[in-house]
DRENPA-3360 file (N, C-alpha, C; in nm, 2 decimals, always signed):
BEGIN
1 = XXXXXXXX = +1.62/+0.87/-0.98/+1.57/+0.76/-0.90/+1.45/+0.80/-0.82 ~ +1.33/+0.70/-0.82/+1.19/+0.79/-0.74/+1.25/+0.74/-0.58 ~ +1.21/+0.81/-0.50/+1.21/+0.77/-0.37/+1.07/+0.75/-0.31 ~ +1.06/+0.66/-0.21/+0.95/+0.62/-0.20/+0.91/+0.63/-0.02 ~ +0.79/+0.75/+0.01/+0.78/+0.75/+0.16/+0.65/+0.72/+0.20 ~ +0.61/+0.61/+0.25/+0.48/+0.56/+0.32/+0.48/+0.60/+0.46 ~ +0.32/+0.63/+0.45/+0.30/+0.73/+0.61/+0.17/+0.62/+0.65 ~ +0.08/+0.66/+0.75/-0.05/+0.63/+0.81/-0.07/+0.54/+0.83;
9 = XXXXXXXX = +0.07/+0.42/+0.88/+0.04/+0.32/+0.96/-0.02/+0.34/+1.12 ~ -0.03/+0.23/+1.19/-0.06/+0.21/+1.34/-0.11/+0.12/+1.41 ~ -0.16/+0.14/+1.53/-0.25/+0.07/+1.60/-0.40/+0.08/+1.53 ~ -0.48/-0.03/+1.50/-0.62/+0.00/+1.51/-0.69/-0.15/+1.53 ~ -0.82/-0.15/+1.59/-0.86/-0.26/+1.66/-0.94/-0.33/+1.55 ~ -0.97/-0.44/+1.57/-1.00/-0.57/+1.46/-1.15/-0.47/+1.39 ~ -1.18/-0.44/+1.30/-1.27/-0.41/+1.25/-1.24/-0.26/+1.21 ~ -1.14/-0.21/+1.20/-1.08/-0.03/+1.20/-1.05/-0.02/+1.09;
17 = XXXXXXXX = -1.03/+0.09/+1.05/-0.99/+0.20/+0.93/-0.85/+0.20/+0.93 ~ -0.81/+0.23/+0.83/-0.66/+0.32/+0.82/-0.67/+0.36/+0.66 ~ -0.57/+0.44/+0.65/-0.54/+0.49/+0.53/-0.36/+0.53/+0.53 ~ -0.35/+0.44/+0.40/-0.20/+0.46/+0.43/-0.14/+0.58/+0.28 ~ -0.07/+0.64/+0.27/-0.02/+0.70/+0.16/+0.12/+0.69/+0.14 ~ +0.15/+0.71/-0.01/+0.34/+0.68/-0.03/+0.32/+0.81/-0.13 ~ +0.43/+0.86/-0.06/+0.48/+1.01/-0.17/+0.57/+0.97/-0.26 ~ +0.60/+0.99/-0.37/+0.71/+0.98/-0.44/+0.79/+1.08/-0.54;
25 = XXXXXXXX = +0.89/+1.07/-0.48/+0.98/+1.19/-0.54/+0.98/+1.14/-0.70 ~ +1.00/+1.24/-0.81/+1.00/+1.24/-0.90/+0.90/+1.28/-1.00 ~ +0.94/+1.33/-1.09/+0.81/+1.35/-1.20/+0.78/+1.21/-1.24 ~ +0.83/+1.14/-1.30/+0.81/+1.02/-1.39/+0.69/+0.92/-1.31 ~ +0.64/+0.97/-1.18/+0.57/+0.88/-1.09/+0.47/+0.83/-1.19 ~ +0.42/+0.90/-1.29/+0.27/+0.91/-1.35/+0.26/+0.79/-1.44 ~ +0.35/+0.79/-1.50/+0.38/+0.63/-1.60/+0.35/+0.48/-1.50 ~ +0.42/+0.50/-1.38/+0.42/+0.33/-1.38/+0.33/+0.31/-1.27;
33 = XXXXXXXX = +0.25/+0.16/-1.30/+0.18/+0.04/-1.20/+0.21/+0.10/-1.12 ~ +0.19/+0.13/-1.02/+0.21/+0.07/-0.86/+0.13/+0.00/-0.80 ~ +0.21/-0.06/-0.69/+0.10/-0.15/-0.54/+0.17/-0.05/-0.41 ~ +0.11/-0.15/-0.39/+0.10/-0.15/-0.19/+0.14/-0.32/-0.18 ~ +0.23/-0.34/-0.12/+0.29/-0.51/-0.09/+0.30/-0.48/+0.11 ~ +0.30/-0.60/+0.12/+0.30/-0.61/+0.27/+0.39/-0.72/+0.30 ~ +0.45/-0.69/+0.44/+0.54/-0.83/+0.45/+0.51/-0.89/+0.60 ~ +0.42/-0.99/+0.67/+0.38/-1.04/+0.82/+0.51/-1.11/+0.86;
41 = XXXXXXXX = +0.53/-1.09/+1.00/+0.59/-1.11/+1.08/+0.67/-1.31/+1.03 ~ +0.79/-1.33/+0.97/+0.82/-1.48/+0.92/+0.75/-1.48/+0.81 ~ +0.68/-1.44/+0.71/+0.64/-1.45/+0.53/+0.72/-1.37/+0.49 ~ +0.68/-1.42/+0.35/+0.75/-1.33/+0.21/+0.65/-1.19/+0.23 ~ +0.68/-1.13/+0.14/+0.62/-0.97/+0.10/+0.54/-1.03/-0.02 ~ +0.39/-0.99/-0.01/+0.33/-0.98/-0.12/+0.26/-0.87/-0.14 ~ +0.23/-0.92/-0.26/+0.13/-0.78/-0.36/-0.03/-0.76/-0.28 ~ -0.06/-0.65/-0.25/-0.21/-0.65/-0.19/-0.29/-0.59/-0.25;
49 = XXXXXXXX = -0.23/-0.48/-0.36/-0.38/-0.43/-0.42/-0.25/-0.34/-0.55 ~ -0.28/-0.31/-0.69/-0.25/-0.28/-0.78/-0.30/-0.19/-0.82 ~ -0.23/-0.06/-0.88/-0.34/+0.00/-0.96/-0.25/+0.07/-1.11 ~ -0.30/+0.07/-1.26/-0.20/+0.12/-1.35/-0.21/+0.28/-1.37 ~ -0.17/+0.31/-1.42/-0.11/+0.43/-1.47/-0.28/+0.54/-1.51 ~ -0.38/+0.45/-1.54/-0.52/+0.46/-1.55/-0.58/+0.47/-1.49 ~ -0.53/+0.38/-1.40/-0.62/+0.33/-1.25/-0.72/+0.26/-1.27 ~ -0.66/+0.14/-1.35/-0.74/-0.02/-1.32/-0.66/-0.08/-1.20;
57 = XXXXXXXX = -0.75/-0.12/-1.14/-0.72/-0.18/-1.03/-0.72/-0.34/-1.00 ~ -0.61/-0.38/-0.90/-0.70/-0.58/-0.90/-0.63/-0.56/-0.77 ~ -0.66/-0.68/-0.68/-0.65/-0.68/-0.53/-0.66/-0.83/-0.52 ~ -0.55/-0.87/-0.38/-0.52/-1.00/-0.29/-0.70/-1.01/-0.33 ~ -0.69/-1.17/-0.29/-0.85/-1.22/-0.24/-0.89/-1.22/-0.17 ~ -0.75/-1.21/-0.04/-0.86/-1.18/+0.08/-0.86/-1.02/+0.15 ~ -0.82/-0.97/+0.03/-0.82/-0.79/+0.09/-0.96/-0.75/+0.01 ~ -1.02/-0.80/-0.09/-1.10/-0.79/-0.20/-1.22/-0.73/-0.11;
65 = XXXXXXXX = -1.29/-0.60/-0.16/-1.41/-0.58/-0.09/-1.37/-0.48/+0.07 ~ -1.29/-0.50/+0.08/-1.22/-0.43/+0.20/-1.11/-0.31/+0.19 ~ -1.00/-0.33/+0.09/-0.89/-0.20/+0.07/-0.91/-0.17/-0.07 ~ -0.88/-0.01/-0.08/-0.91/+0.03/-0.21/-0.79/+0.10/-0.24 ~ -0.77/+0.09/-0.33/-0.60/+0.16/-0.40/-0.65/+0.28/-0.46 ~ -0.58/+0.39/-0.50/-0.58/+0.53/-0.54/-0.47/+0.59/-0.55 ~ -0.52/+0.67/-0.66/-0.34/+0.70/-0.71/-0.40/+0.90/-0.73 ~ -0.31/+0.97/-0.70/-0.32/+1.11/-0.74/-0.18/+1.16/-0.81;
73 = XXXXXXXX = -0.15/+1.09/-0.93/-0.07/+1.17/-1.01/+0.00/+1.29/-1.00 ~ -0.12/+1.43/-0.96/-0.05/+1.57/-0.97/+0.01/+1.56/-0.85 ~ +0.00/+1.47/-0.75/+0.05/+1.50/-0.61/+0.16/+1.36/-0.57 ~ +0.20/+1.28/-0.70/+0.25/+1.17/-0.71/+0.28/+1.07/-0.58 ~ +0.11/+1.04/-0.53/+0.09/+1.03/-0.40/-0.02/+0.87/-0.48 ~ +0.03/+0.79/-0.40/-0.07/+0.64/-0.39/-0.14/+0.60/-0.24 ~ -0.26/+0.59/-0.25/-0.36/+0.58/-0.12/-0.36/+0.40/-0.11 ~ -0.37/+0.39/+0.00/-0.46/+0.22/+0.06/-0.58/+0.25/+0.16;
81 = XXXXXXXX = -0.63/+0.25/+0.14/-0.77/+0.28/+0.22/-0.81/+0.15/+0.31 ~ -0.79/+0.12/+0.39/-0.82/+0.01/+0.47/-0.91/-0.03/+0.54 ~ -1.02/-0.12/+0.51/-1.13/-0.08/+0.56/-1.12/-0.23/+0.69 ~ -1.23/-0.27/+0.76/-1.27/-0.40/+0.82/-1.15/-0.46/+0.82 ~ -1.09/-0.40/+0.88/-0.93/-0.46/+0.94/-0.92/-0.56/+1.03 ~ -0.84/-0.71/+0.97/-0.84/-0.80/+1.05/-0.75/-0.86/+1.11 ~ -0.71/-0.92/+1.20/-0.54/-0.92/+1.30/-0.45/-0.99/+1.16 ~ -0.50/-1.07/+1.09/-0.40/-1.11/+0.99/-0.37/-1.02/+0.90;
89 = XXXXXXXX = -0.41/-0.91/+0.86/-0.37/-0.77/+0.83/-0.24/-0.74/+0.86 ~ -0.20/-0.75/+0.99/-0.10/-0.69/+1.08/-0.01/-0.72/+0.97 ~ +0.12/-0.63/+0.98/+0.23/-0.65/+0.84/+0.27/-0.46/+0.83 ~ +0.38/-0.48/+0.79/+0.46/-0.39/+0.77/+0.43/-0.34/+0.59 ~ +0.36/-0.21/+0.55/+0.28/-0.23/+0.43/+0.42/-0.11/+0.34 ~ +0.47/-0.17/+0.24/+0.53/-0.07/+0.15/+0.42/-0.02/+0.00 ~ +0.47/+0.04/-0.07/+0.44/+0.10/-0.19/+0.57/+0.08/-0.29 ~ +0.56/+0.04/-0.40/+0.65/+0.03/-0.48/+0.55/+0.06/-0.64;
97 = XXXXXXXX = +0.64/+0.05/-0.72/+0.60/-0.02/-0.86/+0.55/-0.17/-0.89 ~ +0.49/-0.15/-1.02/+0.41/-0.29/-1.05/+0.49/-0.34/-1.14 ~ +0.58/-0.42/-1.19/+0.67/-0.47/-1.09/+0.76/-0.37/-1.00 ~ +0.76/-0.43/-0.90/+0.91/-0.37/-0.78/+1.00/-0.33/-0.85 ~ +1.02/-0.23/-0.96/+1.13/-0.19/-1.03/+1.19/-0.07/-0.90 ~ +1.16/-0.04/-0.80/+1.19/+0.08/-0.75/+1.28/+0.08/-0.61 ~ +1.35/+0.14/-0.57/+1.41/+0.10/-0.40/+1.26/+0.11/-0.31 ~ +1.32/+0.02/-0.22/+1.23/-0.01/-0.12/+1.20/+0.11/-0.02;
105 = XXXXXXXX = +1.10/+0.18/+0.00/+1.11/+0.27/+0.18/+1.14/+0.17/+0.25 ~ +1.06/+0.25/+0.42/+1.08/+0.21/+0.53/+0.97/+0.14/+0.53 ~ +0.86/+0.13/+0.47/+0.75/+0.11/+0.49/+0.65/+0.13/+0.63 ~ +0.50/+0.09/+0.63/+0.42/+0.19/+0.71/+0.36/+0.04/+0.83 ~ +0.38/+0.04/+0.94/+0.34/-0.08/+1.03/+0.23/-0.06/+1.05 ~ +0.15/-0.17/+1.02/-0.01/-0.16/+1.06/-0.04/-0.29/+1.17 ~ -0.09/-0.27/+1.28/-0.10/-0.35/+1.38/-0.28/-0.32/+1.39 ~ -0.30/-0.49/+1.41/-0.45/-0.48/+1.45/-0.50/-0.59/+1.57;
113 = XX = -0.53/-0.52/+1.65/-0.54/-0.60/+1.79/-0.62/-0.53/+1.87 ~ -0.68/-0.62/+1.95/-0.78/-0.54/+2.07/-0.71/-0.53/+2.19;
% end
């Protein structure tokens, strides 16, 4: 079973950076989809940015132009790069599979506020 650990959440102010990463135990990382899903404070959890086994990528519409997904296979490690960060950002961000075939982490809190 992969286990899944997202780091590089935080505080950062309306227009800030972050970069979040998820490690994942296992060899088999290399095969599947993954995203980055987010869940705000009273919503569902959605999908924010995708990337396959290739690294084609697609992304939310309103993340589009702003977060970039990245995957490093030999290090079975998946990037979110976060750029022009806006308070509706704020959300608790996991990493899973494309579909969510995988247990859930803790996921990584990103807070954006002045």
């Amino acid at each position: 079973q992969v286990q899944l650990v997202e780091s590089g959440g935080g505080l950062v102010q309306p227009g800030g950076s972050l970069i979040l990463s998820c490690a994942a135990s296992g060899s088999i990382f290399s095969i599947y989809a993954m995203g980055w899903y987010r869940q705000a404070p009273g919503k569902q959890r959605e999908l924010v940015a995708a990337i396959t086994s290739c690294g084609t990528t697609n992304y939310l519409d309103s993340v589009k132009g702003r977060f970039t997904i990245s995957r490093d296979n030999a290090k079975n490690t998946v990037y979110l790069q976060m750029n022009s960060l806006k308070p509706e950002d704020k959300a608790v961000y996991y990493c899973n599979a494309r579909p969510a075939l995988l247990s859930w982490g803790k996921g990584a809190l990103v807070t954006v506020s002045s």
